[in-house]
FIMINU-38665 format. One record per residue (C-alpha): residue in three letters; z, y, x. Coordinates in Angstrom, 2 decimals. Layout:
# FIMINU-38665
rest = ala	z = Z	y = Y	x = X $
...
***
This chain:
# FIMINU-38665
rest = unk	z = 0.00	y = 0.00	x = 0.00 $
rest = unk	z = 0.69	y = 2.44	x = 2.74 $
rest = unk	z = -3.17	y = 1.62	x = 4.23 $
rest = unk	z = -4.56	y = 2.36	x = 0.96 $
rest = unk	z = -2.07	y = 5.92	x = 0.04 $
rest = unk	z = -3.04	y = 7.15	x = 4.16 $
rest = unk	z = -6.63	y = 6.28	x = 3.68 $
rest = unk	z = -6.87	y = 7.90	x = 0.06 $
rest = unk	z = -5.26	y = 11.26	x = 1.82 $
rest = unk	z = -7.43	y = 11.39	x = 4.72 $
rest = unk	z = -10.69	y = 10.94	x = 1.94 $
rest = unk	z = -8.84	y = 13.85	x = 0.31 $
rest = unk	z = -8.61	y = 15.91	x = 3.23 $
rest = unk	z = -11.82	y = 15.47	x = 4.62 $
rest = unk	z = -13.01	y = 16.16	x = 1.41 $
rest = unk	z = -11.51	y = 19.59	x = 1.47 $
rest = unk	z = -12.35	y = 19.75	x = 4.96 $
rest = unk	z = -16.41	y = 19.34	x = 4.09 $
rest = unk	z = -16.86	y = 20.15	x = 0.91 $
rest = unk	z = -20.59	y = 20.63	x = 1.06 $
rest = unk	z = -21.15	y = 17.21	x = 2.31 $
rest = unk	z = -18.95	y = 15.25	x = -0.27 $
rest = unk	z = -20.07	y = 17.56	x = -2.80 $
rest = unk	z = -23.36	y = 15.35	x = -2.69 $
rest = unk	z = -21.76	y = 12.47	x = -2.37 $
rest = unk	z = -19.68	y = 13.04	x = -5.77 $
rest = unk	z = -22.61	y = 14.75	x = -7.53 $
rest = unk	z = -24.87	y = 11.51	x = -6.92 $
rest = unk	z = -22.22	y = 9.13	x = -8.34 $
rest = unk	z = -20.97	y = 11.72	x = -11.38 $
rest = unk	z = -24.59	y = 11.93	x = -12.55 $
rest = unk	z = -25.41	y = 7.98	x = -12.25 $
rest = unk	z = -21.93	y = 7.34	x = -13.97 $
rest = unk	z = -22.46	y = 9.89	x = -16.60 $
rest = unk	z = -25.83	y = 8.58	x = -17.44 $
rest = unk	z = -24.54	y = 4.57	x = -18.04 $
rest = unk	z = -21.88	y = 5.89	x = -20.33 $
rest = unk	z = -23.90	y = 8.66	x = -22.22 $
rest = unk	z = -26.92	y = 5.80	x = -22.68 $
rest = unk	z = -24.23	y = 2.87	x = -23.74 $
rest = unk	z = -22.83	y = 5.09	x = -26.04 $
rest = unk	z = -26.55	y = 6.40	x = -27.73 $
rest = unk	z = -26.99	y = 2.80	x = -27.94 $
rest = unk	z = -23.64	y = 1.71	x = -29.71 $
rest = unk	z = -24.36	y = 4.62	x = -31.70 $
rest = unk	z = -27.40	y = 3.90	x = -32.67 $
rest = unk	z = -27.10	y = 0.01	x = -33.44 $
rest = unk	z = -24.15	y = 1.43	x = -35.70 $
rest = unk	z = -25.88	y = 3.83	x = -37.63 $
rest = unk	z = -28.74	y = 0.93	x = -37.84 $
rest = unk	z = -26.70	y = -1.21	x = -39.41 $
rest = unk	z = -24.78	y = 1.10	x = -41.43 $
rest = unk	z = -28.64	y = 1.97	x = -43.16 $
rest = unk	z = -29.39	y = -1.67	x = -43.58 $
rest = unk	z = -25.78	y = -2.12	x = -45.28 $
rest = unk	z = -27.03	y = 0.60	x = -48.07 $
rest = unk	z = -29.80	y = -1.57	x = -49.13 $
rest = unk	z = -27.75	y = -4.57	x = -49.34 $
rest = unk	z = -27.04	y = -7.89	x = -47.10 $
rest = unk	z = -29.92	y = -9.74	x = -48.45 $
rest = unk	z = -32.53	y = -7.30	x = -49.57 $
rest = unk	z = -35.90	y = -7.91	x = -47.99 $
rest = unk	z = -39.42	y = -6.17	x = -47.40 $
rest = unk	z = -43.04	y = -6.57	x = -48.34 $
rest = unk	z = -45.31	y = -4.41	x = -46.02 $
rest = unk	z = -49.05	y = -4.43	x = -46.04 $
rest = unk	z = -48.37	y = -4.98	x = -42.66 $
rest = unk	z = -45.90	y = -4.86	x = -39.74 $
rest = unk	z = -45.40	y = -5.48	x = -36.01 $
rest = unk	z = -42.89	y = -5.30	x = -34.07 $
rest = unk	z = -41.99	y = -3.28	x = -30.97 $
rest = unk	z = -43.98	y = -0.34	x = -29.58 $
rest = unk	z = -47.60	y = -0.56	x = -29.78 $
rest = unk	z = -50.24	y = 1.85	x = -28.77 $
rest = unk	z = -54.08	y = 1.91	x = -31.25 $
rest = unk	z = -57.27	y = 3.58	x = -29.90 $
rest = unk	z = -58.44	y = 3.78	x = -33.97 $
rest = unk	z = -60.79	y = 0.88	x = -33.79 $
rest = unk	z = -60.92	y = -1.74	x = -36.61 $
rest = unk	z = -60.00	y = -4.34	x = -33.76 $
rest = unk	z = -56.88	y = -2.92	x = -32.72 $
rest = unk	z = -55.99	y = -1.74	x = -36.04 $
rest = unk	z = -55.45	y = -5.23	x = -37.71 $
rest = unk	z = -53.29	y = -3.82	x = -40.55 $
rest = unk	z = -57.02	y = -2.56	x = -41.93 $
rest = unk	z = -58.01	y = -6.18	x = -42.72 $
rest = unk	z = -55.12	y = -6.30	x = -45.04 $
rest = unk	z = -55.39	y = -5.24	x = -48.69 $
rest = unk	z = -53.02	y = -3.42	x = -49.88 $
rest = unk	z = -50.56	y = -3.78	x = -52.03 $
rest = unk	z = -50.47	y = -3.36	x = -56.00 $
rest = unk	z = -48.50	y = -2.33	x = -58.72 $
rest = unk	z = -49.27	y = -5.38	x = -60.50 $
rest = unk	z = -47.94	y = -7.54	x = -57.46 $
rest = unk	z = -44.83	y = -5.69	x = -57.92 $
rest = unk	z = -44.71	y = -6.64	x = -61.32 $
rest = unk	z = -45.31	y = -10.12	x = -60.92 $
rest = unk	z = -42.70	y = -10.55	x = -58.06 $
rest = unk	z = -40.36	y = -8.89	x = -60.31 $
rest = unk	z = -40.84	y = -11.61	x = -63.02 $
rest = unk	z = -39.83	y = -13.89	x = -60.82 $
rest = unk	z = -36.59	y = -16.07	x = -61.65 $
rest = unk	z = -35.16	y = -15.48	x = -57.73 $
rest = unk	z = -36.07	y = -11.86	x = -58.06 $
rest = unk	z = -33.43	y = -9.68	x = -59.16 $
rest = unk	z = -34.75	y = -6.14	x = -58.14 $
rest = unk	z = -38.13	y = -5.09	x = -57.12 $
rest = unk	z = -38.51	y = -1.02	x = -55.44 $
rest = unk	z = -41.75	y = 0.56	x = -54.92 $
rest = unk	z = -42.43	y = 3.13	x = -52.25 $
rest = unk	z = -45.38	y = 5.59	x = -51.42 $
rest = unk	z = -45.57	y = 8.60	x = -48.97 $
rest = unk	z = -47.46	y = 11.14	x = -48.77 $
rest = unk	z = -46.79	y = 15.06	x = -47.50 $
rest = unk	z = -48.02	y = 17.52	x = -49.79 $
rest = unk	z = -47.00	y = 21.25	x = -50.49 $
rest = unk	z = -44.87	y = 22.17	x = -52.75 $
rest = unk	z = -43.95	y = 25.18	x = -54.59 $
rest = unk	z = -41.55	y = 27.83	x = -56.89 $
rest = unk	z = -42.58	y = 30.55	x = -58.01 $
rest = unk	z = -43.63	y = 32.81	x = -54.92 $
rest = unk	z = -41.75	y = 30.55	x = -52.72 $
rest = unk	z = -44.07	y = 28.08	x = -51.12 $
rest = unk	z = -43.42	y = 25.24	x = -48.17 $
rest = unk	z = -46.51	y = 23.57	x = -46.91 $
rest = unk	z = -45.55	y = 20.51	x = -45.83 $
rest = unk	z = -42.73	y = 17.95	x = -47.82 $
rest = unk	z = -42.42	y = 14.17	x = -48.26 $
rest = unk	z = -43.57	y = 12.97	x = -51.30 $
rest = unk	z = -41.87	y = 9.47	x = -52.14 $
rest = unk	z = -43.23	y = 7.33	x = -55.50 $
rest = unk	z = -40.70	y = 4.94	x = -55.83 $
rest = unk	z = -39.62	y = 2.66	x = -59.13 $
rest = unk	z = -36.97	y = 3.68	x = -61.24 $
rest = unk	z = -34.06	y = 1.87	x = -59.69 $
rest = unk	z = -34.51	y = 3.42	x = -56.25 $
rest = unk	z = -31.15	y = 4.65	x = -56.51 $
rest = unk	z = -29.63	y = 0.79	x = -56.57 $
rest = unk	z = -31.08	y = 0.84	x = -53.05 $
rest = unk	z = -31.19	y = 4.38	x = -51.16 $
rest = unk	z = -27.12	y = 5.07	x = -51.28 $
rest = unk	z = -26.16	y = 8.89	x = -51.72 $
rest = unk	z = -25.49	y = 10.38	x = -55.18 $
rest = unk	z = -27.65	y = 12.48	x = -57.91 $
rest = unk	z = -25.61	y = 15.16	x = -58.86 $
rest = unk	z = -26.41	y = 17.39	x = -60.60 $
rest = unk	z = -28.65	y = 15.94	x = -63.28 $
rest = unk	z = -29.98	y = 12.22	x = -63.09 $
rest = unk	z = -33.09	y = 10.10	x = -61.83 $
rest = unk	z = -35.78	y = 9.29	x = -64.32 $
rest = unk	z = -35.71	y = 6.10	x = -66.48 $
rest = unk	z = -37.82	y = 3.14	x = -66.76 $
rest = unk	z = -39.70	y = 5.36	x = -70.15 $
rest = unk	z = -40.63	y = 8.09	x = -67.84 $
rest = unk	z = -41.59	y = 5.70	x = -65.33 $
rest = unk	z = -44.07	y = 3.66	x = -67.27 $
rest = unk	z = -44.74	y = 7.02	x = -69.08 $
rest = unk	z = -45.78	y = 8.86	x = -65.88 $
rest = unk	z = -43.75	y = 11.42	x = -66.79 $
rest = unk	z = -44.22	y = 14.47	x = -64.93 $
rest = unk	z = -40.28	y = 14.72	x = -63.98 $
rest = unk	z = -39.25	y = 15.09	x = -59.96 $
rest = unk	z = -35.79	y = 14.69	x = -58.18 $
rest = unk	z = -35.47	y = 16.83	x = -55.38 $
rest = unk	z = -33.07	y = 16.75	x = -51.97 $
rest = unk	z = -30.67	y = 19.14	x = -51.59 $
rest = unk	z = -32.46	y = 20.89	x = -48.49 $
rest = unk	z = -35.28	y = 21.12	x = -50.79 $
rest = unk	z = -33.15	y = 22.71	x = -53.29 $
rest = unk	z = -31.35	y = 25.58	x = -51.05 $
rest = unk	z = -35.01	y = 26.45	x = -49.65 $
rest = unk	z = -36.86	y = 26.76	x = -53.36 $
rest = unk	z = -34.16	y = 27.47	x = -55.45 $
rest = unk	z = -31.32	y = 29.23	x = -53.26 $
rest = unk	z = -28.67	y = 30.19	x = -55.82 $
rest = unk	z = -30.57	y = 29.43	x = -59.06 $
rest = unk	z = -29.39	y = 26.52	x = -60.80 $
rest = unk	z = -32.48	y = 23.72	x = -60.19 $
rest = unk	z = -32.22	y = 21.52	x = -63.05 $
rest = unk	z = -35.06	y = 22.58	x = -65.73 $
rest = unk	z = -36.61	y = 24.40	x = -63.06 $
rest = unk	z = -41.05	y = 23.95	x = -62.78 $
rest = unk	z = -42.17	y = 23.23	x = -59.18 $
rest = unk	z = -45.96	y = 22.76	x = -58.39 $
rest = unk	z = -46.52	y = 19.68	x = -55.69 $
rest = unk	z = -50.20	y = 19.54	x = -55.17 $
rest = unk	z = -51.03	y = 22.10	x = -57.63 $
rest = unk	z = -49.26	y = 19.97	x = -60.29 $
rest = unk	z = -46.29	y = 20.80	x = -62.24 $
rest = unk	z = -43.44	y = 19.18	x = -62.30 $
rest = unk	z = -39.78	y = 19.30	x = -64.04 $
rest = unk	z = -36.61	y = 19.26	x = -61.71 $
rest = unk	z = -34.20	y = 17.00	x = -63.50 $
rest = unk	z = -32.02	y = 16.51	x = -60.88 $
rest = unk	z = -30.78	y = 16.79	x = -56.93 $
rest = unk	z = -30.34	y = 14.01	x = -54.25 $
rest = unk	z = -27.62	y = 14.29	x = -51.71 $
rest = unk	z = -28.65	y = 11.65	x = -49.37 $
rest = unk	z = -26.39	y = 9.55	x = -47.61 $
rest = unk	z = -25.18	y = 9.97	x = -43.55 $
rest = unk	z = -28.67	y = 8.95	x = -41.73 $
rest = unk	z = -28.69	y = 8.84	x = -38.11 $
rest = unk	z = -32.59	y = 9.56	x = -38.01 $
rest = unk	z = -31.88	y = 12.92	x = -39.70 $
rest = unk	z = -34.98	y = 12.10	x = -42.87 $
rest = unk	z = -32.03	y = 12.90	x = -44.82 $
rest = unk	z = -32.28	y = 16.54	x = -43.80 $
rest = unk	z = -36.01	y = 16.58	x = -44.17 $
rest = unk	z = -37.15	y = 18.28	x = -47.45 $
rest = unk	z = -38.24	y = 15.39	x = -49.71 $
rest = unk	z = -38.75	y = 15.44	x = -53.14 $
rest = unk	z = -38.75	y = 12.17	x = -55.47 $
rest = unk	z = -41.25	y = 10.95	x = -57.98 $
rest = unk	z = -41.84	y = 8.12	x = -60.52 $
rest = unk	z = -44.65	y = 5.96	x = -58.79 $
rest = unk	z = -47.16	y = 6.23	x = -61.59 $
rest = unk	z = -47.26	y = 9.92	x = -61.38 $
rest = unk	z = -47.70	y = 9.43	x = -57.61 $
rest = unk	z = -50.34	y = 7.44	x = -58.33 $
rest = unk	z = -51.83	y = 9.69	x = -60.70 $
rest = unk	z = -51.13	y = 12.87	x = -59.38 $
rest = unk	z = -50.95	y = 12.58	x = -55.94 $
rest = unk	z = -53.61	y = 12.92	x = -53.30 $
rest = unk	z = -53.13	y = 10.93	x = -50.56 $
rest = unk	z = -55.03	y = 9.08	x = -47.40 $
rest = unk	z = -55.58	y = 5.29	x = -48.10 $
rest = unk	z = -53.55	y = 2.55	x = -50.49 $
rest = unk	z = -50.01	y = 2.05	x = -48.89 $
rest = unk	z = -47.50	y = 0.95	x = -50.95 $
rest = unk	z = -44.09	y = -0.67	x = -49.35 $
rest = unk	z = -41.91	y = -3.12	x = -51.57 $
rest = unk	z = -37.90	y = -3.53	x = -51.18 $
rest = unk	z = -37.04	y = -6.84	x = -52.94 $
rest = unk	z = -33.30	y = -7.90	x = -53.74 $
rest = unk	z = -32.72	y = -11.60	x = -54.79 $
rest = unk	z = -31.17	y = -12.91	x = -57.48 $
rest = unk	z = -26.93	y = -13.29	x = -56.71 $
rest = unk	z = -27.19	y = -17.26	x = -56.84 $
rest = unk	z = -30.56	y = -17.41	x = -54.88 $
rest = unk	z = -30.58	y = -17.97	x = -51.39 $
rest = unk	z = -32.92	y = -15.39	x = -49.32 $
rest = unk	z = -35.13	y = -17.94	x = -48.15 $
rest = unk	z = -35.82	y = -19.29	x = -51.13 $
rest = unk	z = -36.34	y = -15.79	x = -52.75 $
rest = unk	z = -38.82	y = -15.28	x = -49.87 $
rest = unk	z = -40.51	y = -18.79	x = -50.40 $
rest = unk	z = -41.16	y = -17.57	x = -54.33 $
rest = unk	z = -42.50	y = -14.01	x = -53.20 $
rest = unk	z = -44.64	y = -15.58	x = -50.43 $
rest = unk	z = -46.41	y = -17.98	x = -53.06 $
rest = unk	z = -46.50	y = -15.74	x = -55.47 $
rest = unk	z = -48.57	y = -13.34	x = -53.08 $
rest = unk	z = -50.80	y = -16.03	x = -51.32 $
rest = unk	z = -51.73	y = -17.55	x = -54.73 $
rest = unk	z = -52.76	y = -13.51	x = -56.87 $
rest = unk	z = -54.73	y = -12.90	x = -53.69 $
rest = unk	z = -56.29	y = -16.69	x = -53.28 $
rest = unk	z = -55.11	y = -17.28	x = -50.05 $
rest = unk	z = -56.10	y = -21.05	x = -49.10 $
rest = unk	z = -53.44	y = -23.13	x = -47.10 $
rest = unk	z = -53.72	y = -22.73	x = -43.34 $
rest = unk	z = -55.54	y = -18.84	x = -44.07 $
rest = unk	z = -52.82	y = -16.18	x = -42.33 $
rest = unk	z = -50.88	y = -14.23	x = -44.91 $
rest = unk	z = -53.03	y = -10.69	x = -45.17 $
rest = unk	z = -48.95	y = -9.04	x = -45.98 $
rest = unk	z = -45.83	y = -9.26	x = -44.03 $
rest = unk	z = -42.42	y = -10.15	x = -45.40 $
rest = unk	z = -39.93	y = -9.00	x = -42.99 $
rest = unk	z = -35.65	y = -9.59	x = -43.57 $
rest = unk	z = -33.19	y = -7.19	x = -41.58 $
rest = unk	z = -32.86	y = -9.58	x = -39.17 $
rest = unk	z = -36.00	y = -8.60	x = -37.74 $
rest = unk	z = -35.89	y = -5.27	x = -38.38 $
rest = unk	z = -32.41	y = -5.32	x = -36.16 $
rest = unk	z = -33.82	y = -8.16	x = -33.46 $
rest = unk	z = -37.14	y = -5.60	x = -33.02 $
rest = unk	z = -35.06	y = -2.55	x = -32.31 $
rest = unk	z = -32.30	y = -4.62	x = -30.41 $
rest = unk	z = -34.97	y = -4.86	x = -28.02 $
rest = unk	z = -36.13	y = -1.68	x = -28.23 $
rest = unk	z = -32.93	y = -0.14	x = -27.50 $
rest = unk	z = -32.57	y = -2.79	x = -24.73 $
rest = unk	z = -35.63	y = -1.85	x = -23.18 $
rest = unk	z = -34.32	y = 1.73	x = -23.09 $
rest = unk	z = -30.80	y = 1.04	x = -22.09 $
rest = unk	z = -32.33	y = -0.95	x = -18.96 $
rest = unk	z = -35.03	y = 2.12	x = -18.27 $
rest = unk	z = -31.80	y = 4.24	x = -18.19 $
rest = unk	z = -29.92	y = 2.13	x = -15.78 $
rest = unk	z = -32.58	y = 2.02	x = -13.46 $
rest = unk	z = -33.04	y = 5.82	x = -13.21 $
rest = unk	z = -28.85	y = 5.98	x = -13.32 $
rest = unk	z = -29.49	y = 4.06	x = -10.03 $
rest = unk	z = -31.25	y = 6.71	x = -8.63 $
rest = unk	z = -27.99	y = 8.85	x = -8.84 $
rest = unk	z = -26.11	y = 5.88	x = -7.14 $
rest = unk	z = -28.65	y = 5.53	x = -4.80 $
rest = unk	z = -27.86	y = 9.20	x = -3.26 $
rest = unk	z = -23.91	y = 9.05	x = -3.68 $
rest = unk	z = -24.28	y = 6.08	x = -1.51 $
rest = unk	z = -26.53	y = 7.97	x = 1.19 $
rest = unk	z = -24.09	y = 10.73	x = 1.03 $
rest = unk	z = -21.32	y = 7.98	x = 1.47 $
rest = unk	z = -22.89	y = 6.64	x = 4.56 $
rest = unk	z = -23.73	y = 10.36	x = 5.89 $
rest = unk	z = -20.24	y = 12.00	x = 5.71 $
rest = unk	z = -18.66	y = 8.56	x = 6.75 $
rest = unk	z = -20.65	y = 8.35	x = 10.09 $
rest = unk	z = -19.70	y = 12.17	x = 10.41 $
rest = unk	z = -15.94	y = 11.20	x = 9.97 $
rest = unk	z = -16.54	y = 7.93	x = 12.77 $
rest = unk	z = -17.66	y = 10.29	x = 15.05 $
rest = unk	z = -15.38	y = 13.32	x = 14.48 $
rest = unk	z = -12.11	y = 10.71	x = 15.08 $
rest = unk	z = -13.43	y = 8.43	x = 17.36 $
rest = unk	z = -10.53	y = 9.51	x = 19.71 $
rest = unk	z = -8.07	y = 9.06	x = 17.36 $
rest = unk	z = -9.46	y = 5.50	x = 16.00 $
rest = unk	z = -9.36	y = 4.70	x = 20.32 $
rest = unk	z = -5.56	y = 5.58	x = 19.63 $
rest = unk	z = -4.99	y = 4.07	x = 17.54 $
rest = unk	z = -6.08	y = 0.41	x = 18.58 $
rest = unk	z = -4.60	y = 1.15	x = 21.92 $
rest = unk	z = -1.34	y = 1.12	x = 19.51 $
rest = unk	z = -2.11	y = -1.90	x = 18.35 $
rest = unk	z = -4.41	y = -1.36	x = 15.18 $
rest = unk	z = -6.73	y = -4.35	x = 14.79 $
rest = unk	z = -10.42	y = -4.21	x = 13.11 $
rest = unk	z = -9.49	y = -5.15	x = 10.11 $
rest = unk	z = -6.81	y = -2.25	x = 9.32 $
rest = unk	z = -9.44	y = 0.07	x = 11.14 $
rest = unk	z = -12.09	y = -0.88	x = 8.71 $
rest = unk	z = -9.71	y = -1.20	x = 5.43 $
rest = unk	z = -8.84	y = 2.44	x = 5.91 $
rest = unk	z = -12.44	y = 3.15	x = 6.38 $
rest = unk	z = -13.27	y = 1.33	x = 3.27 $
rest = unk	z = -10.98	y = 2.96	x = 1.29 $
rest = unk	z = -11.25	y = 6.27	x = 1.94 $
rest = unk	z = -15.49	y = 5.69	x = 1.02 $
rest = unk	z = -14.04	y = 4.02	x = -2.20 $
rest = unk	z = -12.07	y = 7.27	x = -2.86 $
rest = unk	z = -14.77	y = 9.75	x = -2.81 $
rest = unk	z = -17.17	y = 7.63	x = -5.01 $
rest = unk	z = -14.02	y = 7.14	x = -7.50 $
rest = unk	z = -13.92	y = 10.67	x = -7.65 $
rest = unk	z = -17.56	y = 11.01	x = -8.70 $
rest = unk	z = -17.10	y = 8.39	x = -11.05 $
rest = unk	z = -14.01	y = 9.67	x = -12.49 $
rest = unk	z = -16.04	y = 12.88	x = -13.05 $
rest = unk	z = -18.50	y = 11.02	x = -14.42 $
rest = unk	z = -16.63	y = 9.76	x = -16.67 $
rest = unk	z = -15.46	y = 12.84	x = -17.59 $
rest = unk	z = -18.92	y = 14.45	x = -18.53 $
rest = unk	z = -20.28	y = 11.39	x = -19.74 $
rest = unk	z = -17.23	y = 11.93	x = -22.89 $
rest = unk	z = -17.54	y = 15.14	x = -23.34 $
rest = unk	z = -21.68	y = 14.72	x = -24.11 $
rest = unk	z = -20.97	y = 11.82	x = -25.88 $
rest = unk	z = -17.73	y = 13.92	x = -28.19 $
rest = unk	z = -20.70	y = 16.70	x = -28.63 $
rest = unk	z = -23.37	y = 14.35	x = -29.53 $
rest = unk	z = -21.05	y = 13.09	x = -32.65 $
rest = unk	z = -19.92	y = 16.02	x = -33.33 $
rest = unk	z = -23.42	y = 18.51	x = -33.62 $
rest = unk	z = -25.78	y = 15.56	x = -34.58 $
rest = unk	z = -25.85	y = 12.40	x = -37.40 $
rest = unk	z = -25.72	y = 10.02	x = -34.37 $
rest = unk	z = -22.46	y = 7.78	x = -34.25 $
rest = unk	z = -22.19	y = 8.24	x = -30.86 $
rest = unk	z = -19.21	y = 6.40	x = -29.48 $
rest = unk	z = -17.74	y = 5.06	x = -25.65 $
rest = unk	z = -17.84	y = 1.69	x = -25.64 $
rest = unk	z = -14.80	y = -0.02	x = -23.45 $
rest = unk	z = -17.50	y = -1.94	x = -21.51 $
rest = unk	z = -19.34	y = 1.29	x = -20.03 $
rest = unk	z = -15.88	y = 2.70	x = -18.86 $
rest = unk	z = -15.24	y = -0.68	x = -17.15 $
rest = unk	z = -18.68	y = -0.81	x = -15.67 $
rest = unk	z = -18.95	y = 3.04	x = -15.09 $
rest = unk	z = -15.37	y = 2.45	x = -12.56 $
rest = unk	z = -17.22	y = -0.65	x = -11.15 $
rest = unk	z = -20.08	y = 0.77	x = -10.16 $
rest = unk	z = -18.35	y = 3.51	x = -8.41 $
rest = unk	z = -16.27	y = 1.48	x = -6.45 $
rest = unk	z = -19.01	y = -0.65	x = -5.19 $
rest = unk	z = -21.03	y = 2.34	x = -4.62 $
rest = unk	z = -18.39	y = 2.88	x = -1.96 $
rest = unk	z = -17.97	y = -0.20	x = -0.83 $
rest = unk	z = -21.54	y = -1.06	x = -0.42 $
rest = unk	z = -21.98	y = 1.84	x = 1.24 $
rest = unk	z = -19.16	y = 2.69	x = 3.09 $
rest = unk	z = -18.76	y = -0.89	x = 4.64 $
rest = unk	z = -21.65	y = -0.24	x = 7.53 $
rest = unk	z = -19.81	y = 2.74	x = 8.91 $
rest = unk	z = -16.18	y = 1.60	x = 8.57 $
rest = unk	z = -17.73	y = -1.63	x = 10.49 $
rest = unk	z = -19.19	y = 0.93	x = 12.98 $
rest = unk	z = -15.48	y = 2.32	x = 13.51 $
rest = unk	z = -13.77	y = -1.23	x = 13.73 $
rest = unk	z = -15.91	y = -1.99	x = 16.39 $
rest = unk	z = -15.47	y = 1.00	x = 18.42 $
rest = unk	z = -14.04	y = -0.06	x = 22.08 $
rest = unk	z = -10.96	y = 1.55	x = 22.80 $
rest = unk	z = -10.97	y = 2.74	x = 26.22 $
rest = unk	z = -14.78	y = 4.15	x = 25.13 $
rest = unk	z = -12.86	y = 5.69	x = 22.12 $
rest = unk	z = -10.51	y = 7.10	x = 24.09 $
rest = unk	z = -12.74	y = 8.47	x = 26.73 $
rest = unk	z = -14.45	y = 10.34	x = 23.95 $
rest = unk	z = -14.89	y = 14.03	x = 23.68 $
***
C-alpha cells in the first residue's frame, strides 16, 4: 500500500509539475472514456424507448407491409434494386378479409402522405397525412382530448372529419378553441372533431405536425405518389401469434393466387424482428463508436509513454539511488506502473464525469431515455487502467532496468 500511495503522489506531482504534457495524456483518455459511456447510454436509451413503442401496440400485434427489409440498404432507383416494385400493393379489401378472420381480433390501416394544410390565412406547406381505420386509437397510445376520433359510420361514410396533433393545433389554431373548426388539406375541407396528444416517442414524430384521417377519405381525397398501404394486425386473446400469422399468410397467398413454392409478393414481420433488425443496427453503431473511442485511447496512451520516458530520464539519478539502497526491479517498475495508471485514471475519471453530464442533458432537453448503464462505468474504469498499464509498462520496464552505478553516474 505504501508503493501504490508514493507512486500515486509522485503521478500527482509530476502532473502539476508538467501540466502541458499530462494535459494530453488526460484529454486523450477523458474523450475515449466519455465517448463509450455517452454511446452505451444512446444505446440503452434507445433500445428502451424501442421497446417502450412496441409495448403501445401490444405484445403480440404484428405487421403486413407491401414490403420490408431489414438493416440499412442503399437503391440507385432501378426496378432491380427496388424489389418492393414487383409487389402489389395492398387493399382495402385484404384488410377486410383478414379482419373476418376467426384469429383476427383487430385489423389497422395506415397511409402517408405530406400535403399542405390550412386555416383561414394561416397556411403550413408541408404535414403528415395518416388514413388509418377507426380503431387506430386501440393501437397508437396517447389520449384524444378534447373531442373524440371518428367512428366506424364516418369511416365507411368517408366522412370528411380530421383529428389533429396538438403541435398542429397551437400552429393553426393558437388560442381558438379547435373543435368545429374547417381546415383545408389539399384544397379539401375538413371538420376538426378533435386533438391528439401523442404519447412519449423517442423519434420525436410525435412533435411533427400530423393530422389524422378516416382511410376512405384518404383514399378519396388525398393525392398521393403510388399505392402504399401498411396493416397492424392484433390476434385474437386465445390465438397464438403464429397461428394468427399462418391464417393471415393464407389468407393473402390464396386472394392474390399465389401457387405453393411462388415467394410471398408481402411481408409479415412480428416485433421480434423489428427489435433483432435494429439490435443490430445499434450494434453496428455502438462498435463504429468504440473504434473511433479508441482513437482517444490511442493518444492518452502515446502521451502515457511520452511523459513517462520524460519522468525515466528526469530521475534516473534518483531511481540509481535508490537500487543502490536496495530497491529491486520489481518495486522500481510497480511504482512506475502505478503512477502511469494514475494519470489515465484521472482522464477516465473525467471522462466519466462528462460522459454523465451529456448523458443527464440528453434526457433532460430531448425524448431520448438516455441512461448510464453499470456496464459502461465498469468498462469506462477498465479501459483507463489498461490504457496505463499497456502503456506505461515499456517505460517503467525501461527504469527497472536501469544499471545503478550508470544511474548514478547520471547528470
Amino acid at each position: 500500500m505504501m508503493a501504490i500511495f508514493e507512486g500515486v503522489g509522485i503521478a500527482l506531482s509530476s502532473l502539476v509539475a508538467n501540466k502541458g504534457r499530462a494535459a494530453l495524456t488526460i484529454l486523450g483518455v477523458a474523450i475515449g472514456v466519455m465517448v463509450v459511456m455517452v454511446v452505451a447510454s444512446m444505446v440503452r436509451g434507445i433500445n428502451d424507448g424501442v421497446d417502450d413503442v412496441f409495448a403501445q401496440l401490444g405484445p403480440r400485434t404484428f405487421f403486413v407491409f407491401r414490403y420490408w427489409e431489414a438493416g440499412i440498404t442503399v437503391r440507385d432507383g432501378s426496378d432491380e434494386n427496388n424489389p418492393w416494385r414487383r409487389n402489389p400493393g395492398l387493399t382495402v379489401i385484404e384488410a377486410e378479409r383478414i379482419s373476418q378472420l376467426p384469429s383476427v381480433r383487430t385489423v389497422v390501416v395506415n397511409s402517408n402522405s405530406s400535403r399542405p394544410v390550412k386555416y383561414n390565412a394561416t397556411e403550413i406547406s408541408s404535414v403528415n397525412v395518416r388514413g388509418t381505420g377507426s380503431r387506430w386509437t386501440d393501437v397508437s397510445g396517447g389520449d384524444v382530448f378534447p373531442g373524440r376520433s371518428f367512428t366506424v359510420l364516418e369511416e365507411a361514410a368517408n366522412s370528411r372529419v380530421v383529428v389533429v396533433n396538438k403541435n398542429l393545433a397551437d400552429q393553426l389554431f393558437s388560442r381558438t378553441y379547435p373543435l368545429g373548426r374547417q381546415i383545408k388539406i389539399d384544397g379539401v375541407p375538413f371538420e376538426v372533431i378533435g386533438v391528439f396528444t401523442p404519447p412519449p416517442d423517442i423519434f420525436g414524430e410525435g412533435n411533427e405536425p400530423l393530422v389524422i384521417i378516416p382511410h376512405g377519405s384518404f383514399t378519396k381525397y388525398i393525392r398521393r405518389a403510388g399505392r402504399w398501404m401498411d396493416m397492424i394486425v392484433s390476434p385474437q386473446a386465445e390465438v397464438t401469434l403464429a397461428s394468427a400469422i399462418d391464417d393471415v399468410t393464407a389468407t393473402l397467398r390464396s386472394m392474390r393466387r399465389l401457387r405453393p413454392g411462388e415467394e410471398n409478393n408481402f411481408t409479415v414481420v412480428t416485433q421480434d424482428a423489428f427489435l433483432s433488425a435494429f439490435d443490430d443496427i445499434a450494434g453496428t453503431f455502438f462498435l463504429v463508436m468504440i473504434a473511433l473511442s479508441s482513437v482517444g485511447l490511442l493518444v492518452g496512451g502515446v502521451g502515457v509513454v511520452a511523459i513517462m520516458m520524460i519522468s525515466v530520464t528526469e530521475r534516473t539519478r534518483e531511481i540509481g539511488v535508490r537500487k543502490a539502497l536496495g530497491a529491486r526491479r520489481r518495486e522500481i517498475l510497480w511504482q512506475f506502473l502505478v503512477e502511469a495508471v494514475t494519470l489515465t485514471a484521472i482522464g477516465g475519471i473525467i471522462g466519466m464525469a462528462a460522459g454523465g453530464l451529456i448523458t443527464f442533458i440528453v434526457a433532460r432537453v430531448t425524448p431520448l431515455p438516455a441512461v448510464v448503464p453499470l456496464w459502461s462505468i465498469v468498462a469506462a474504469l477498465l479501459a483507463s487502467v489498461l490504457t496505463g498499464v499497456g502503456f506505461g509498462m515499456y517505460p517503467a520496464t525501461r527504469a527497472a532496468k536501469l544499471d545503478p552505478v550508470e544511474a548514478l553516474r547520471y547528470e
